[in-house]
Each structure stands twice: as C-alpha cells, then as structure tokens.
PyMOL Python script that loads the backbone (N, CA, C, O; Angstrom):
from pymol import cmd

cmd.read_pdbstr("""\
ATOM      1  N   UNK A   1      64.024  88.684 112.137  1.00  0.00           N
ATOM      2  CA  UNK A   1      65.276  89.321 112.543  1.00  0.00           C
ATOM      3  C   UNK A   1      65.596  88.955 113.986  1.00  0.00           C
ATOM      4  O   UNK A   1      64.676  88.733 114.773  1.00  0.00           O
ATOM      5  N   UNK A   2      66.812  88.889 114.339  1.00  0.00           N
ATOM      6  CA  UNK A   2      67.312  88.367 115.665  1.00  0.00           C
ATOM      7  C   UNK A   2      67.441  89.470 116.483  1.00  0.00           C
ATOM      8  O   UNK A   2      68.035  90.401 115.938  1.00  0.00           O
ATOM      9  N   UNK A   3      67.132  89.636 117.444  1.00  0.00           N
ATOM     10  CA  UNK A   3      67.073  90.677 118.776  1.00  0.00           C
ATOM     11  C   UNK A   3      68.015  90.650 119.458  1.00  0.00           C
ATOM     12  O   UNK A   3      68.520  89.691 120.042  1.00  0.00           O
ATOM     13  N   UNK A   4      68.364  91.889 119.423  1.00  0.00           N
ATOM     14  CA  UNK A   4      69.920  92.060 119.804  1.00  0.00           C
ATOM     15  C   UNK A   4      70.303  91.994 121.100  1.00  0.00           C
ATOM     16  O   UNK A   4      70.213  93.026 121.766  1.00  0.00           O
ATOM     17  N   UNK A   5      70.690  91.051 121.579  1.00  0.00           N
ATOM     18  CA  UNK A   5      71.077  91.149 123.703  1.00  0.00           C
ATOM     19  C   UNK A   5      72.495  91.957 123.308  1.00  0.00           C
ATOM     20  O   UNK A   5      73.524  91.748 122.665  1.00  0.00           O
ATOM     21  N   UNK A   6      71.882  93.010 124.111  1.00  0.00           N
ATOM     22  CA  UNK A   6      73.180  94.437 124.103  1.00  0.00           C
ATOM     23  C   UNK A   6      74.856  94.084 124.705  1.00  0.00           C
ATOM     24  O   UNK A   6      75.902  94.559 124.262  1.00  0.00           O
ATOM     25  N   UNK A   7      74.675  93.056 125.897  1.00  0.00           N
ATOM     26  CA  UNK A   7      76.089  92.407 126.522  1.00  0.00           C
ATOM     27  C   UNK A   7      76.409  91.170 125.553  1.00  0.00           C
ATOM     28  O   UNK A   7      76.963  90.268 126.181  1.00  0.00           O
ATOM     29  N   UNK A   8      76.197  90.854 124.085  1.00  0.00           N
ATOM     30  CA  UNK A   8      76.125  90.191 123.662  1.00  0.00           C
ATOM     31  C   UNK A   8      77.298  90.863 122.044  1.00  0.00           C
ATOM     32  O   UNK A   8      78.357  90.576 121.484  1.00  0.00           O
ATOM     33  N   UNK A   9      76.196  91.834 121.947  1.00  0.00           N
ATOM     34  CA  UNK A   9      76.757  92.929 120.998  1.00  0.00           C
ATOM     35  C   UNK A   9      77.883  93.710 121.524  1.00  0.00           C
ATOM     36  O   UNK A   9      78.656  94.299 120.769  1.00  0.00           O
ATOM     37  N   UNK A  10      78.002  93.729 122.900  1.00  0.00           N
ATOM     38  CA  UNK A  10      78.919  94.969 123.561  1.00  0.00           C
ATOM     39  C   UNK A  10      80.483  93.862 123.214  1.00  0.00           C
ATOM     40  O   UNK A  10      81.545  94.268 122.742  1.00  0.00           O
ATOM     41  N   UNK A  11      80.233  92.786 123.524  1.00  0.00           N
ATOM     42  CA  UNK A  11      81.369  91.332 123.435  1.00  0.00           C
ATOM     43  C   UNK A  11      81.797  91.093 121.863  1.00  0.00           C
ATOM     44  O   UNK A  11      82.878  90.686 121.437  1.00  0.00           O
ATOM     45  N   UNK A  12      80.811  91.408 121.256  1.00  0.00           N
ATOM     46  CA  UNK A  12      81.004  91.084 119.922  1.00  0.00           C
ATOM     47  C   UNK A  12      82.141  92.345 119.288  1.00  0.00           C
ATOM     48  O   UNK A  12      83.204  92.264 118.673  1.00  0.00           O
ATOM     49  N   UNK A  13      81.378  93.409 119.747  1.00  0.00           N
ATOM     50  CA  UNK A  13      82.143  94.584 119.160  1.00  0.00           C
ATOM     51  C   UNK A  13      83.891  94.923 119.518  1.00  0.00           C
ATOM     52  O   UNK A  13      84.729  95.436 118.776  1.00  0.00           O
ATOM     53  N   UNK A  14      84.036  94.425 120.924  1.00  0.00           N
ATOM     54  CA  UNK A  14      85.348  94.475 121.073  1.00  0.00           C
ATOM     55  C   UNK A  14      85.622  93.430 120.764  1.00  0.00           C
ATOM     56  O   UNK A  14      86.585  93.969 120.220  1.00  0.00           O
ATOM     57  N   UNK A  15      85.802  92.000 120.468  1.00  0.00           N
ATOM     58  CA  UNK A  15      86.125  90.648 119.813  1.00  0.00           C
ATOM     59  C   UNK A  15      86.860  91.422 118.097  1.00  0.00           C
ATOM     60  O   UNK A  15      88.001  91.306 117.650  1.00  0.00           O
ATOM     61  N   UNK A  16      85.739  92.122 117.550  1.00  0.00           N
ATOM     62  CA  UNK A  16      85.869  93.048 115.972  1.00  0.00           C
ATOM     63  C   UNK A  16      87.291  93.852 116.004  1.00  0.00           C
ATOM     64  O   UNK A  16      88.200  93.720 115.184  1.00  0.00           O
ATOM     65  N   UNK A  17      87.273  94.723 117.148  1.00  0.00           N
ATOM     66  CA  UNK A  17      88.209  96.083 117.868  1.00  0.00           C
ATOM     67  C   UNK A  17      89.909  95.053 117.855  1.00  0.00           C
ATOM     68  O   UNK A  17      90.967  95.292 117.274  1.00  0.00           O
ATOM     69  N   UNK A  18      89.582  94.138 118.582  1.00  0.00           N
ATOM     70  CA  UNK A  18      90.434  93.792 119.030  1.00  0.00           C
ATOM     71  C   UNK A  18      91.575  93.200 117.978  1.00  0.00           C
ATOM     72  O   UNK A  18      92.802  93.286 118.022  1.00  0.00           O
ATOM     73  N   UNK A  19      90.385  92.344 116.679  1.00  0.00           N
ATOM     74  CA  UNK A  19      91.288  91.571 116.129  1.00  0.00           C
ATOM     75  C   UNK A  19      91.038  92.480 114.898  1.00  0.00           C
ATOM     76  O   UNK A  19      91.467  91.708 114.040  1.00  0.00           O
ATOM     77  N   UNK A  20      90.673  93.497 114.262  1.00  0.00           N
ATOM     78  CA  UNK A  20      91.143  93.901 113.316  1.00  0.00           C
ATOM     79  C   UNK A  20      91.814  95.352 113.594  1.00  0.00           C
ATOM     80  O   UNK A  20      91.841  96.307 112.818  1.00  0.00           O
ATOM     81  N   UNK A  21      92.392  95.259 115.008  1.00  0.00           N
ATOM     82  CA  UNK A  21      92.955  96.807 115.145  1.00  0.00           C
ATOM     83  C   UNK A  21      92.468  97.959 115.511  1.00  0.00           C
ATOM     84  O   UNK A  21      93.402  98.733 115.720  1.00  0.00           O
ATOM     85  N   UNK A  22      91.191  98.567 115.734  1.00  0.00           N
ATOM     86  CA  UNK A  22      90.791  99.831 115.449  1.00  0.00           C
ATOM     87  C   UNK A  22      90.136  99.594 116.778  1.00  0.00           C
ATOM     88  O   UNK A  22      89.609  98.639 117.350  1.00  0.00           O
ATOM     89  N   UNK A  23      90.537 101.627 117.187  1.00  0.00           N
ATOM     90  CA  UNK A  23      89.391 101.694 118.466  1.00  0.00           C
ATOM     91  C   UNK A  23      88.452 101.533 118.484  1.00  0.00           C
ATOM     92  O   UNK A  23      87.745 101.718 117.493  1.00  0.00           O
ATOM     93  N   UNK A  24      87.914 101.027 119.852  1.00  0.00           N
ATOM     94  CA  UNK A  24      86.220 101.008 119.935  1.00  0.00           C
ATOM     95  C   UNK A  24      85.548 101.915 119.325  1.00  0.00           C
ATOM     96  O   UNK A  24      84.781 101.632 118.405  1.00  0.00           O
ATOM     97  N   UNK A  25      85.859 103.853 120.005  1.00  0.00           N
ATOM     98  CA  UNK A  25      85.025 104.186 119.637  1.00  0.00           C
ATOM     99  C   UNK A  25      84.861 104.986 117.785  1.00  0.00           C
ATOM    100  O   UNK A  25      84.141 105.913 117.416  1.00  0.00           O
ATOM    101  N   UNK A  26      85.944 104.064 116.923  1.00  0.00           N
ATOM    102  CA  UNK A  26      85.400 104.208 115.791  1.00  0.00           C
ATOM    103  C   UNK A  26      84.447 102.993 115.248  1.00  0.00           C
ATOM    104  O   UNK A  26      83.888 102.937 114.153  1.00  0.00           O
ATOM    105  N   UNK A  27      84.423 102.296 116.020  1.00  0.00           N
ATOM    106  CA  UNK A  27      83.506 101.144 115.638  1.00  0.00           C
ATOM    107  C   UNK A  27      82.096 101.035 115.705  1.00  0.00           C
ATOM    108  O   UNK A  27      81.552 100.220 116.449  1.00  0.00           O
ATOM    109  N   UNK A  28      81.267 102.071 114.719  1.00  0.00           N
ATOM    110  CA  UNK A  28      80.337 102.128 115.148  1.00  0.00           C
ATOM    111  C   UNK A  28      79.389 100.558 114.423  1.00  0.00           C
ATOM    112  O   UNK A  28      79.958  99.715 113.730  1.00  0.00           O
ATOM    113  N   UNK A  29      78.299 100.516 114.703  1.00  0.00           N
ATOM    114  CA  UNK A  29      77.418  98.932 114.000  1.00  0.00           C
ATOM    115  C   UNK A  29      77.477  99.272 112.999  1.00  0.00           C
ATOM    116  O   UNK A  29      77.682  98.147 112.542  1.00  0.00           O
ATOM    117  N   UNK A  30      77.484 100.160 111.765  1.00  0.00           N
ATOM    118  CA  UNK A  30      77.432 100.164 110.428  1.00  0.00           C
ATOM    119  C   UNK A  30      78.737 100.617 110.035  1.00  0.00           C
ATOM    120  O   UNK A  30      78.754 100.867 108.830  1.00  0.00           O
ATOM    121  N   UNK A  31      79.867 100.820 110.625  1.00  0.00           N
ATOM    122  CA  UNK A  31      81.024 101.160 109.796  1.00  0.00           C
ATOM    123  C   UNK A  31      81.950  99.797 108.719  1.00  0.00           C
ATOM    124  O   UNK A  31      82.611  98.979 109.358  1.00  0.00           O
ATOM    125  N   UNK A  32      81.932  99.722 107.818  1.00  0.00           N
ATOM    126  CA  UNK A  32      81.978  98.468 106.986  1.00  0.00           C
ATOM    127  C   UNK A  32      83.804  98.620 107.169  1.00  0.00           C
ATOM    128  O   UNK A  32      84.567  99.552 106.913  1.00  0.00           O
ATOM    129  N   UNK A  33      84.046  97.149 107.764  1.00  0.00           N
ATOM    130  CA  UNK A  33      85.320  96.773 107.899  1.00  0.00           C
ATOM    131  C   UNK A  33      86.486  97.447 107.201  1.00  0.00           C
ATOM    132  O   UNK A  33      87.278  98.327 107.535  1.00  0.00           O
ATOM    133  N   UNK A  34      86.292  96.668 106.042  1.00  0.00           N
ATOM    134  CA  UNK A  34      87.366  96.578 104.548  1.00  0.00           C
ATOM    135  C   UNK A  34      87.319  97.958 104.387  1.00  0.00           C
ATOM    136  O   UNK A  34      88.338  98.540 104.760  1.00  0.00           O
ATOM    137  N   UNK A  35      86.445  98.628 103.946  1.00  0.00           N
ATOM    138  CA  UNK A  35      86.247 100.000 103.319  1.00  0.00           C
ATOM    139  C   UNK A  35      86.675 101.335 103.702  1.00  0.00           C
ATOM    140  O   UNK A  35      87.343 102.089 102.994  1.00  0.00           O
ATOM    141  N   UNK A  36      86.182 101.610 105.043  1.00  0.00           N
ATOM    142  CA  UNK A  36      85.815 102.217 106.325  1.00  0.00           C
ATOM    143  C   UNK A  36      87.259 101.915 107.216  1.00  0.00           C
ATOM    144  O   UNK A  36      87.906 102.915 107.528  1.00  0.00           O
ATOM    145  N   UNK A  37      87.635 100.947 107.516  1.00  0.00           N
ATOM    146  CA  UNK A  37      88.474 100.834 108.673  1.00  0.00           C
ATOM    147  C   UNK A  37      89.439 100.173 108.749  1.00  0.00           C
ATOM    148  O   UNK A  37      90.126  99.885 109.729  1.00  0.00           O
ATOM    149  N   UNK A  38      89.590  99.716 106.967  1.00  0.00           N
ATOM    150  CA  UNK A  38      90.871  99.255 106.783  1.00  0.00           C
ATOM    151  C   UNK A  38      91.185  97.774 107.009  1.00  0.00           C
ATOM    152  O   UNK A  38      92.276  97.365 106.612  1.00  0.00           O
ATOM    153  N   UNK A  39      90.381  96.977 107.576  1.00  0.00           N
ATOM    154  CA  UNK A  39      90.746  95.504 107.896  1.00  0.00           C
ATOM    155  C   UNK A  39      91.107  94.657 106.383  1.00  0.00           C
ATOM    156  O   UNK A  39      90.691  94.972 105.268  1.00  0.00           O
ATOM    157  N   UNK A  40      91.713  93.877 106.620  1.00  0.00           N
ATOM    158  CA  UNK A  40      91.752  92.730 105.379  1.00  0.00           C
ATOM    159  C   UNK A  40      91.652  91.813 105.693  1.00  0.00           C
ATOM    160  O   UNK A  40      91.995  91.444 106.816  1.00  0.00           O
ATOM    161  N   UNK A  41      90.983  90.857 104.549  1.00  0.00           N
ATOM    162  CA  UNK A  41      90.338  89.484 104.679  1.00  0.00           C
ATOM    163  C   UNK A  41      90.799  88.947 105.676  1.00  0.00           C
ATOM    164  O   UNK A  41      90.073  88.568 106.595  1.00  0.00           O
ATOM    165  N   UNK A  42      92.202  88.807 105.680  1.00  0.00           N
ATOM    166  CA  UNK A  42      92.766  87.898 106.945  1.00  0.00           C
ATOM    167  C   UNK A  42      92.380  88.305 108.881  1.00  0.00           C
ATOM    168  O   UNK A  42      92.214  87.507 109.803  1.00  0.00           O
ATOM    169  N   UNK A  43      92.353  89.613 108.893  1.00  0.00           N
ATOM    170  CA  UNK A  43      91.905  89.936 109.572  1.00  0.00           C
ATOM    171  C   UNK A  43      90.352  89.494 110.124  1.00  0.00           C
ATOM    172  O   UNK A  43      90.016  89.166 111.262  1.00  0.00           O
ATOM    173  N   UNK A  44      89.509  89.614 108.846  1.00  0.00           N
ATOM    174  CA  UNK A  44      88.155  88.699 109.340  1.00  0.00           C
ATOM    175  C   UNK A  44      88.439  87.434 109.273  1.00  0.00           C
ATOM    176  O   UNK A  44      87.612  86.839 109.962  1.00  0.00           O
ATOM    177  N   UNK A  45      89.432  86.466 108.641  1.00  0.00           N
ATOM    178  CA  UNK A  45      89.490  85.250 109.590  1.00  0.00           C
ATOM    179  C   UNK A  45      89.461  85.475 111.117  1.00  0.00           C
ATOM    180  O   UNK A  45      88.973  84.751 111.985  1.00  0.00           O
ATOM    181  N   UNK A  46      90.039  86.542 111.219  1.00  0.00           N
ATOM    182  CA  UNK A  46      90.740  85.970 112.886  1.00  0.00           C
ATOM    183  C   UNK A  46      89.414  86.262 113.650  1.00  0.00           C
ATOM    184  O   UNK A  46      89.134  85.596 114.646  1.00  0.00           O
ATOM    185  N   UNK A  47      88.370  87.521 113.069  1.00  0.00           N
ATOM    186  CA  UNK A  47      87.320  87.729 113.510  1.00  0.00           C
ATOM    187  C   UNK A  47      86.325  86.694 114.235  1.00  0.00           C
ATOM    188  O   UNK A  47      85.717  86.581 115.300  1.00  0.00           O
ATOM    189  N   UNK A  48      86.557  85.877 112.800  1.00  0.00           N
ATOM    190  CA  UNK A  48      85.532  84.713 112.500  1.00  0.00           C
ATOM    191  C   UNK A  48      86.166  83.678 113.599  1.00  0.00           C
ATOM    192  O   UNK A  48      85.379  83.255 114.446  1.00  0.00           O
ATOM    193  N   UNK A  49      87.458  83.259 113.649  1.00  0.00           N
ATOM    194  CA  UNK A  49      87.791  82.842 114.456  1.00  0.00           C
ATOM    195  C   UNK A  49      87.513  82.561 115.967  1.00  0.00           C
ATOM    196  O   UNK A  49      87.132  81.468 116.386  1.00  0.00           O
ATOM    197  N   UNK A  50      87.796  83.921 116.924  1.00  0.00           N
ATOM    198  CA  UNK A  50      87.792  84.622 117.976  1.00  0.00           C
ATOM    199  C   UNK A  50      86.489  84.311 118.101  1.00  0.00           C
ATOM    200  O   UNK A  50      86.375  83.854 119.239  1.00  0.00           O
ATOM    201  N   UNK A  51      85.421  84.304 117.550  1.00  0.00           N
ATOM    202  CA  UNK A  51      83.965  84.492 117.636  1.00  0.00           C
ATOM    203  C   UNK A  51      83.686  83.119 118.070  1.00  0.00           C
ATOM    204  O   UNK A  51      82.966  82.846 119.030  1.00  0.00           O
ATOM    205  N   UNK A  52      84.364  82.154 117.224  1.00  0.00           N
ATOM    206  CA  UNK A  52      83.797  80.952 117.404  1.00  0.00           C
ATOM    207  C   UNK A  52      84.559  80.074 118.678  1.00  0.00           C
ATOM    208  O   UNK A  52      84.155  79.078 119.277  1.00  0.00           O
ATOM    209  N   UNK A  53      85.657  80.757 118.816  1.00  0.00           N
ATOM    210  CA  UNK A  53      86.291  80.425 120.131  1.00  0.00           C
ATOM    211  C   UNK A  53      84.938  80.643 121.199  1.00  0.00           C
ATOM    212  O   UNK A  53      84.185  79.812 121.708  1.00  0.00           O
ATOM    213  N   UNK A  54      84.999  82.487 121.316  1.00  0.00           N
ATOM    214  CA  UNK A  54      84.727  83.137 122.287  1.00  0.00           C
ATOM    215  C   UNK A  54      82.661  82.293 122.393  1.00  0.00           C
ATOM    216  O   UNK A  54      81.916  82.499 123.352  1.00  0.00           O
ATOM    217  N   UNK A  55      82.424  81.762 121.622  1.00  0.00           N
ATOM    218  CA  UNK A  55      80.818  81.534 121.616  1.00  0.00           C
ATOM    219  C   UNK A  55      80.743  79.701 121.433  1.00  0.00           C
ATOM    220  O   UNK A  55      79.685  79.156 121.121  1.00  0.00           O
ATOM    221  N   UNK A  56      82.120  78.858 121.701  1.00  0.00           N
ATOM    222  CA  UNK A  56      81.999  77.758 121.128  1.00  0.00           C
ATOM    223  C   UNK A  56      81.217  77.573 120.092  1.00  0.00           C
ATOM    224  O   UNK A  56      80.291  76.786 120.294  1.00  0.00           O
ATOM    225  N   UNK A  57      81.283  78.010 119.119  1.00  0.00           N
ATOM    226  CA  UNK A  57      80.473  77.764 117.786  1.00  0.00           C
ATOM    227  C   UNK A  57      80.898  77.560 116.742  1.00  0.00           C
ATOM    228  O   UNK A  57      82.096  77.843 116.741  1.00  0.00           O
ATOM    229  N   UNK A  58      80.409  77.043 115.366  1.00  0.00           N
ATOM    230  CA  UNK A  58      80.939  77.347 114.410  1.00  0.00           C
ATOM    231  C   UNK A  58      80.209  78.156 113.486  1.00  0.00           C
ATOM    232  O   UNK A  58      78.990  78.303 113.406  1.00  0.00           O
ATOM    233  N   UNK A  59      81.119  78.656 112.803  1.00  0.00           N
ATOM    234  CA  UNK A  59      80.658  79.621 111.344  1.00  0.00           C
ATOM    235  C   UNK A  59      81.053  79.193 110.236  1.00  0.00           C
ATOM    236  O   UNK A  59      82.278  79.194 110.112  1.00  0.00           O
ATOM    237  N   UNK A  60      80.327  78.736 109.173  1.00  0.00           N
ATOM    238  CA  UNK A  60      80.606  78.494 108.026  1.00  0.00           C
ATOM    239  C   UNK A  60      81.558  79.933 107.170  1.00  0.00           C
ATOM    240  O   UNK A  60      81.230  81.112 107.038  1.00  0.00           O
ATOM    241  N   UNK A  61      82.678  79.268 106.765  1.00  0.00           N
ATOM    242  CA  UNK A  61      83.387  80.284 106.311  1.00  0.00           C
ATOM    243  C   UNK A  61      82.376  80.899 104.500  1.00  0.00           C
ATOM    244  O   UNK A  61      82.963  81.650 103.721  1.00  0.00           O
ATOM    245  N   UNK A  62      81.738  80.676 104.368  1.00  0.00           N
ATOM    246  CA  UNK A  62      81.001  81.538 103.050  1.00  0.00           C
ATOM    247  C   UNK A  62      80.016  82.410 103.924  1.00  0.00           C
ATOM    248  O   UNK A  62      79.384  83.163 103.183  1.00  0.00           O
ATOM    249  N   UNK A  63      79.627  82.582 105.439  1.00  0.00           N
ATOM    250  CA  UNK A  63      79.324  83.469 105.909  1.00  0.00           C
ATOM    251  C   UNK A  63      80.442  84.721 106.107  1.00  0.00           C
ATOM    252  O   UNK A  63      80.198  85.905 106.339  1.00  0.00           O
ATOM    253  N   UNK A  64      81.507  84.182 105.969  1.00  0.00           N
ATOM    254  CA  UNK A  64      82.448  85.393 105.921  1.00  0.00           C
ATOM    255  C   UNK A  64      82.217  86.876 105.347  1.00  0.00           C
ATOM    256  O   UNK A  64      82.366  87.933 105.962  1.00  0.00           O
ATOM    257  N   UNK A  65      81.825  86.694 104.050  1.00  0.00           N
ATOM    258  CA  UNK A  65      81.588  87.686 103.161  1.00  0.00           C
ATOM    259  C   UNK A  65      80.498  88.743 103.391  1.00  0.00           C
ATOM    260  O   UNK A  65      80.435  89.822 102.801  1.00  0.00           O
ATOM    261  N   UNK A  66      79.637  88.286 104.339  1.00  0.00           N
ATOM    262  CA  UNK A  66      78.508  88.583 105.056  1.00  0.00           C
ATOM    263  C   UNK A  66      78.855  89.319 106.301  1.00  0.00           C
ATOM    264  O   UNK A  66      77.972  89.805 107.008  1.00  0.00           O
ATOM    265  N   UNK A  67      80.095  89.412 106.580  1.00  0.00           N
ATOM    266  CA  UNK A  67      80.590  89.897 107.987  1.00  0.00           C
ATOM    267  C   UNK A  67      81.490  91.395 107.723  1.00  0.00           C
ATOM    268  O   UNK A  67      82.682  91.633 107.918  1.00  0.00           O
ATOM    269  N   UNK A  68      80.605  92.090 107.307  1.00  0.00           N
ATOM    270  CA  UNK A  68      80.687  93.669 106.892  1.00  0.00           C
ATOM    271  C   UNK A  68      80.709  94.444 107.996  1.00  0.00           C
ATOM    272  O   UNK A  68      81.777  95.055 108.037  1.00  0.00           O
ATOM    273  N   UNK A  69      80.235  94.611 108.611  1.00  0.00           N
ATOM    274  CA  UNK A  69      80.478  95.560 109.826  1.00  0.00           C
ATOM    275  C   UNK A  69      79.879  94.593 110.984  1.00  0.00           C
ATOM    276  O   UNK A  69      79.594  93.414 110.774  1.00  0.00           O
ATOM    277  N   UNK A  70      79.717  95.270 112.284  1.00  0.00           N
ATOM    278  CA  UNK A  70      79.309  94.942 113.704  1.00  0.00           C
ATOM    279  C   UNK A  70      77.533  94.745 113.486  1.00  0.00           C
ATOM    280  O   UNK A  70      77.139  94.240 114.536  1.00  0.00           O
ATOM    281  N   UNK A  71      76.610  94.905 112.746  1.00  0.00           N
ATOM    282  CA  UNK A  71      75.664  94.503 112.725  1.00  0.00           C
ATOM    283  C   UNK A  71      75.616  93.061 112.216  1.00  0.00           C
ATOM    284  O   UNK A  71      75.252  92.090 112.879  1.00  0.00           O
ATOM    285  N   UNK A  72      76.135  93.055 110.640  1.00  0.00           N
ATOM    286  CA  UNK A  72      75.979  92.127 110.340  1.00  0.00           C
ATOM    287  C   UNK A  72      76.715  90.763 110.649  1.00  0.00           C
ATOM    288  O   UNK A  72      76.456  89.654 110.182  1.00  0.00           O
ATOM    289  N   UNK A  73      77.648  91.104 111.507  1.00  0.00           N
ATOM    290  CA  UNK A  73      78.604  90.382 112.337  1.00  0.00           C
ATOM    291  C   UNK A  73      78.028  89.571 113.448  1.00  0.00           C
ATOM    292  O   UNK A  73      78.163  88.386 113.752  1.00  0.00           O
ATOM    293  N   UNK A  74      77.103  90.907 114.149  1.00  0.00           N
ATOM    294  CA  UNK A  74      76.445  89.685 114.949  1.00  0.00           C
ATOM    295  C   UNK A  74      75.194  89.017 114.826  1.00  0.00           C
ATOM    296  O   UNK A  74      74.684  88.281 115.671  1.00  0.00           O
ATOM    297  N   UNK A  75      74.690  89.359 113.592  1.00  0.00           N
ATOM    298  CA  UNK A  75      73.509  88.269 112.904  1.00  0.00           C
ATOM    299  C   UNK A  75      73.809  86.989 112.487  1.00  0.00           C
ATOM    300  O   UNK A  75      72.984  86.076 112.528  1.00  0.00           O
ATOM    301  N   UNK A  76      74.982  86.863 112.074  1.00  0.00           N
ATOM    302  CA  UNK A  76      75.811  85.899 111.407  1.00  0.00           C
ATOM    303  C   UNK A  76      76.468  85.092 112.746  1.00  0.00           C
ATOM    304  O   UNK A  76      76.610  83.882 112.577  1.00  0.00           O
ATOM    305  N   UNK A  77      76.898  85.660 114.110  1.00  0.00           N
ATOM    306  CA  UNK A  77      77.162  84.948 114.953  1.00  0.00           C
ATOM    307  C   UNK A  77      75.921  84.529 115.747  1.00  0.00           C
ATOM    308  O   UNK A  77      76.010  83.374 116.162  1.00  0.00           O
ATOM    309  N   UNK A  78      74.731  85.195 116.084  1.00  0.00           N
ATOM    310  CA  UNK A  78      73.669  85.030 116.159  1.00  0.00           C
ATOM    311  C   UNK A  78      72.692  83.873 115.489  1.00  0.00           C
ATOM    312  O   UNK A  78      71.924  83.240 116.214  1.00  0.00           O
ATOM    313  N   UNK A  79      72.752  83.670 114.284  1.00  0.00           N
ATOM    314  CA  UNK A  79      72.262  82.489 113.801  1.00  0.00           C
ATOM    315  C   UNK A  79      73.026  81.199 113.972  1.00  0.00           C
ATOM    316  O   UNK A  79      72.481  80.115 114.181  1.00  0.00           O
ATOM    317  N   UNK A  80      74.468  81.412 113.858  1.00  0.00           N
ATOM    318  CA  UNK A  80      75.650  79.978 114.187  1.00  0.00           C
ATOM    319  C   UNK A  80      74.953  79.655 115.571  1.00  0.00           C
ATOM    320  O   UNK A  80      74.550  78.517 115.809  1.00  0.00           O
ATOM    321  N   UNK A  81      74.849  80.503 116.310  1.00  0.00           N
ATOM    322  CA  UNK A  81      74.657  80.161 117.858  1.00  0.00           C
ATOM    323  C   UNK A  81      73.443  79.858 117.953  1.00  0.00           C
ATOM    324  O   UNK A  81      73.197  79.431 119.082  1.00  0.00           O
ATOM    325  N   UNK A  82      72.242  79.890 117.038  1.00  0.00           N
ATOM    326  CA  UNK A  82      70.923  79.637 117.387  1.00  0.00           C
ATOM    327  C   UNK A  82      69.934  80.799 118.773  1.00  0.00           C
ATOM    328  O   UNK A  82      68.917  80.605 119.440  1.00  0.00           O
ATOM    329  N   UNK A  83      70.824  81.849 118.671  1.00  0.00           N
ATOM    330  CA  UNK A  83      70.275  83.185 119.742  1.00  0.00           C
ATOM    331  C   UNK A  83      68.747  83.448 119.355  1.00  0.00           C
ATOM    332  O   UNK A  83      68.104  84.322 119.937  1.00  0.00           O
TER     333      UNK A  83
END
""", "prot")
cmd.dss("prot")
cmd.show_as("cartoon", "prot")
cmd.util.cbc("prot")
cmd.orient("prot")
C-alpha cells in the first residue's frame, strides 16, 4: 500500500472539490463520488484530467472506474506518479 504524504492528499482533495463541485468539508476520503455527492462520469474526466495536469502524469483512463472517492483517487494518482 502507498503512504500517504498528507500535502499531497490535502492537493488531491481540493483538485476532487474543485472539479466535481462540492465543498471541502463534505469531502471526506471515503465519501464515494457518484453516489454520495452527486458527481457524473464527466465530471471524473475532468478529475482525471486536472490530476494529470496538476502531477504531469498520466492515468490510464480504465483506472477511472477505480476513482470512487478521495482515497482511492489518490492511490490511483499515486501509482501513475510512481509515489
């Protein structure tokens, strides 16, 4: 499992906030996007997007589906990046 650098996660979580709408502080690491907070797919493009801007990286888009809330969000940006 990848170890979480907290200014890493703190960047990630508003990157999430920002592009699917919702305040920070409903964003907790397990609140699941779609379900929970209303985002739609397109919205995690832009996620996926923003991420790979904000980290020069890329993400394979079939990791998408994998990008359920702020945990698993930043495991998935976490491995693209080799953290």
């Amino acid at each position: 499992m990848t170890t979480v650098a907290p200014e890493r996660l703190s960047r990630i979580r508003e990157i999430i906030a920002e592009n699917i709408d919702v305040d920070l502080d409903r964003l907790s690491d397990t609140a699941l996007f779609i379900d929970e907070l209303g985002a739609d797919s397109l919205k995690l493009i832009d996620v996926l997007s923003a991420l790979e801007m904000e980290y020069s990286i890329v993400i394979d888009m079939n990791e998408l589906p994998k990008m359920t809330n702020v945990e698993a969000t930043y495991q998935v940006t976490a491995a693209a990046a080799g953290w």
